[in-house]
C-alpha positions in Angstrom: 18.0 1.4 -9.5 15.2 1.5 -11.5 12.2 2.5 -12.1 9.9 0.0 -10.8 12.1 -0.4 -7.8 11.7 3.0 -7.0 8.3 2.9 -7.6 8.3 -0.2 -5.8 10.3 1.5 -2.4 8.2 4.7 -3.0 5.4 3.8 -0.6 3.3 7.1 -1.7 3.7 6.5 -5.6 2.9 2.9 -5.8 -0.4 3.6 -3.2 -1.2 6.3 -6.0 -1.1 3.8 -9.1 -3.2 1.4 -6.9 -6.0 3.9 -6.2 -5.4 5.1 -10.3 -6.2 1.2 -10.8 -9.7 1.2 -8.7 -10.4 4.4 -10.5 -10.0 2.7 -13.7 -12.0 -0.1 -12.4 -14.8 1.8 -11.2 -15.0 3.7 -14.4 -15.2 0.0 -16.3 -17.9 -1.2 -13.9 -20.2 1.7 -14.1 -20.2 1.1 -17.8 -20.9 -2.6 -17.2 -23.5 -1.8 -14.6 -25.6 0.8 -17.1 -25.4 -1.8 -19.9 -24.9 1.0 -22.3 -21.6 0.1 -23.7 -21.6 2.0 -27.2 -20.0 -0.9 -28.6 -17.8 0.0 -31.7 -15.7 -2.1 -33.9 -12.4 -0.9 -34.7 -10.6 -1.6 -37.6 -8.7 -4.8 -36.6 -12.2 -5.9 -36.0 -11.9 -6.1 -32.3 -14.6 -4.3 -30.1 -14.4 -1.4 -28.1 -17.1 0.0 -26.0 -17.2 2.9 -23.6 -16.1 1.5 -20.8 -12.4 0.9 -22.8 -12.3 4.5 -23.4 -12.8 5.6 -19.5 -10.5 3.6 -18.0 -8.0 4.9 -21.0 -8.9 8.6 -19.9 -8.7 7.6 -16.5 -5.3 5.9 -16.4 -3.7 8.8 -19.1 -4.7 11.3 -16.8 -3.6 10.1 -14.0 0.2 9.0 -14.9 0.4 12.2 -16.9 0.2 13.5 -13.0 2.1 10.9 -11.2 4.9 10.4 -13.4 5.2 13.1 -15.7 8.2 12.1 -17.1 7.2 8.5 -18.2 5.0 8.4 -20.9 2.0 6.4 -22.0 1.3 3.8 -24.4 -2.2 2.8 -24.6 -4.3 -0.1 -26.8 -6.7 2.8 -27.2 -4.1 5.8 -28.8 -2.7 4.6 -32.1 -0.3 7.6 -32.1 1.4 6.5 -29.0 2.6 3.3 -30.5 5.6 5.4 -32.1 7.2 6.0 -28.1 8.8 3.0 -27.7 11.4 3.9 -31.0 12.5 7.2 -28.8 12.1 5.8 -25.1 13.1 2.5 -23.4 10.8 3.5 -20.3 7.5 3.8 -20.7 4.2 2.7 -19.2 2.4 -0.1 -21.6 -1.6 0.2 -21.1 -4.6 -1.9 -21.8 -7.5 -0.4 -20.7 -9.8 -3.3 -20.6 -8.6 -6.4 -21.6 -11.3 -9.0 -22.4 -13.8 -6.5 -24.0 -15.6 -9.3 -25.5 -16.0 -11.3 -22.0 -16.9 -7.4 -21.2 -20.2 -7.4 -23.5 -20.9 -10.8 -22.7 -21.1 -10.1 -19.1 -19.6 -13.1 -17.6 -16.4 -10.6 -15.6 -13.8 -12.1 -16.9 -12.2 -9.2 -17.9 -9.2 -6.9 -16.7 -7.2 -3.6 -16.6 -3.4 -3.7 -17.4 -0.9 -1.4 -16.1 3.2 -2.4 -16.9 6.0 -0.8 -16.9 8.6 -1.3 -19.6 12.2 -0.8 -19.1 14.7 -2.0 -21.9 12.0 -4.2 -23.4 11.3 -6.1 -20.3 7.9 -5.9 -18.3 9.5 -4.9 -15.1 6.5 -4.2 -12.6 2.5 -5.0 -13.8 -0.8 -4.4 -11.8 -3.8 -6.1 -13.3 -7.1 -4.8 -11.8 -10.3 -7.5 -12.2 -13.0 -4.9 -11.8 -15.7 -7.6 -11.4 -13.9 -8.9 -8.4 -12.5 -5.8 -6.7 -9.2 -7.1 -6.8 -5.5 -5.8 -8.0 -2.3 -8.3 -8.8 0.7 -6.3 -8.4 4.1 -7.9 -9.0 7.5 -8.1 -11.3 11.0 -9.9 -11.2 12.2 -7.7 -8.7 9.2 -7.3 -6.8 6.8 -10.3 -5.6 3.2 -10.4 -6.2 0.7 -9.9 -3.9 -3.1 -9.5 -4.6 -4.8 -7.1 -3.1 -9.0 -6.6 -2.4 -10.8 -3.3 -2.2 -10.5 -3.3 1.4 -7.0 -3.1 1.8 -6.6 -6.8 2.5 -3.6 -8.2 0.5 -2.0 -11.7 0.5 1.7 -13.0 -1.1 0.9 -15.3 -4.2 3.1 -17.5 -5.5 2.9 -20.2 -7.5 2.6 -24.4 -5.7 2.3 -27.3 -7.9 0.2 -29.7 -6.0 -0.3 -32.7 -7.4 2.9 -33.7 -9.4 1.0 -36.4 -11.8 -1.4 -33.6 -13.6 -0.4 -30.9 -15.7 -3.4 -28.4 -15.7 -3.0 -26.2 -19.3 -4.6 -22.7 -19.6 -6.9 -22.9 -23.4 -10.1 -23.1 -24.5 -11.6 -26.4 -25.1 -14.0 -24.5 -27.9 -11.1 -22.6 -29.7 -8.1 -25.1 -29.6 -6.1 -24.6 -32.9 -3.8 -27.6 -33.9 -0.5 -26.1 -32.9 -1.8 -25.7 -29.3 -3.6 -29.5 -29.6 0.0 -30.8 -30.6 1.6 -29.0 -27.7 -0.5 -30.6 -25.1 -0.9 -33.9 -26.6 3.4 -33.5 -26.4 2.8 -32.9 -22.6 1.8 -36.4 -22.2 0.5 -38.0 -18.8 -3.0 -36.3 -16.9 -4.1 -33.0 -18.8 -6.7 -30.8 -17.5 -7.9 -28.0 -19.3 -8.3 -24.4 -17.5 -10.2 -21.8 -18.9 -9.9 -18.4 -18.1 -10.8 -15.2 -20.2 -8.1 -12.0 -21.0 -4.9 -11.4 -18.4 -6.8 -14.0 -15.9 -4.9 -16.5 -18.1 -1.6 -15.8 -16.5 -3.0 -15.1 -12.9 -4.1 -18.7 -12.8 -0.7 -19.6 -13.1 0.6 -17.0 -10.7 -2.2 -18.6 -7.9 -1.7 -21.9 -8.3 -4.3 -23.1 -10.1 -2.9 -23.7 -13.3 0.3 -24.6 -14.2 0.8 -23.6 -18.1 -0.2 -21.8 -20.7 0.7 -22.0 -23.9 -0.5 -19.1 -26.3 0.1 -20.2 -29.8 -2.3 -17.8 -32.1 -1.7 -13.8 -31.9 -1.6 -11.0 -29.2 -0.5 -8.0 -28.7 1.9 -6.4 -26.0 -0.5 -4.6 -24.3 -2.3 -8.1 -23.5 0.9 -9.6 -21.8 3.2 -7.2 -20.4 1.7 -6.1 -17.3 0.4 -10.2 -16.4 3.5 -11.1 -17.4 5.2 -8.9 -14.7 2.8 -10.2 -12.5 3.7 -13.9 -13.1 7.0 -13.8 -12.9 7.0 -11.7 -9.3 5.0 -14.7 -8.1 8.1 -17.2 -9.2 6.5 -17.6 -13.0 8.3 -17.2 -16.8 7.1 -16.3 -20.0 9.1 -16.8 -22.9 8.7 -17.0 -27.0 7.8 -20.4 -27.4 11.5 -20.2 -28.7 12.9 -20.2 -25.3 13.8 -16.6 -26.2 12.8 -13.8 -23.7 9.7 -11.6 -25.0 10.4 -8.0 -25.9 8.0 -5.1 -25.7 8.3 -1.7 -27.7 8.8 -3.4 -30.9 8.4 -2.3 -33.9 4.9 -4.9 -34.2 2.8 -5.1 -31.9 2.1 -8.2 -32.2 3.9 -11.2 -29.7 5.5 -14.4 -31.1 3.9 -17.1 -30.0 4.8 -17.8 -26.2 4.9 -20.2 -23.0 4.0 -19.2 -19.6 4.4 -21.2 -16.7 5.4 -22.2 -13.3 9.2 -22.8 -12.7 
């Protein structure tokens, strides 16, 4: 068995890791709400603000508790990027994903939680702090999304209406390679624009029904709405047709397809 099916079956542990995921969340959105976000910029140029840090402090805490013998890799540790050469289980961490839809202040932003097992994302939660809501999913576990109040509801994805293909990108940041690929798709193409994980949860609810991410990203952005996806009946694969591995030795993902099935 594995570890996210015992997790999964462990009725205590996984109700842990959800309240560790509204922790996290609450930490991100008292940042957000006191508009004092110490915004940083790191040296791959991306931003980081306080708000990244707490829910890092807040989910390394807490699974150093839970599950000892797992351990960590977060966006926000550099040194931990060196676990994956020694274990082929470990938790995969982005604190908050979207930081620049985080300064902006429009919520689209998340928290991602997966777990890795032999390169595969085999169980994810992805929190959307703004919304009070948790995804929760993996191939051996289907997703459900779940609100603050304890109400949760099955998702899984339903194509609608057969003659239109609705494609997850950015009308303002299309880069030829992903203009070619939908101008391949041919037929009615509607454009759906989401900001960090969110991209993959539109697939996962039904409201969009690919997404084609042909310009970088890094593990930590995918695994854990990947997991997601494919419990709600979803695939993501290198824009190869090759699966997508995690603890490599780059960070970085190939280029890669996610979509309905």
């Amino acid at each position: 068995m594995s570890k996210a099916q015992q997790t999964t079956q462990n009725a205590e542990l996984l109700n842990h890791i959800k309240q560790l995921m509204w922790q996290a969340g609450d930490a991100i959105m008292e940042v957000y709400n006191s508009n004092e976000f110490d915004t940083e910029i790191k040296g791959d140029n991306s931003p980081v603000t306080k708000a990244d840090l707490a829910a890092h402090y807040t989910l390394i805490e807490g699974l150093a508790k839970l599950t000892p013998e797992i351990p960590v890799v977060s966006e926000e540790d550099s040194q931990s990027l060196d676990i994956p050469k020694t274990h082929s289980t470990f938790w995969l961490i982005d604190p908050l994903d979207g930081t620049k839809e985080f300064i902006k202040k429009n919520g689209e932003f998340t928290c991602n939680l997966a777990l890795i097992e032999n390169k595969q994302p085999s169980l994810g939660f992805v929190g959307v702090p703004a919304k009070n809501t948790l995804y929760i999913g993996g191939k051996h576990t289907p997703s459900t999304c779940e609100q603050r109040n304890g109400q949760v509801k099955k998702i899984a994805h339903c194509k609608i209406d057969k003659t239109l293909t609705r494609v997850v990108a950015s009308k303002s940041h299309l880069n030829e390679e992903t203009q070619a690929f939908i101008d391949a798709i041919g037929g009615n193409v509607e454009l759906v624009q989401a900001g960090s994980s969110l991209k993959f949860l539109k697939i996962a609810t039904g409201e969009a029904d690919i997404y084609p991410r042909l310009a970088p990203t890094c593990e930590w952005d995918t695994a854990a709405a990947q997991a997601v996806l494919e419990g709600a009946g979803g695939q993501v694969t290198q824009a190869t047709g090759e699966p997508m591995q995690y603890g490599k030795s780059e960070i970085l993902n190939p280029h890669f397809i996610a979509k309905a099935i």
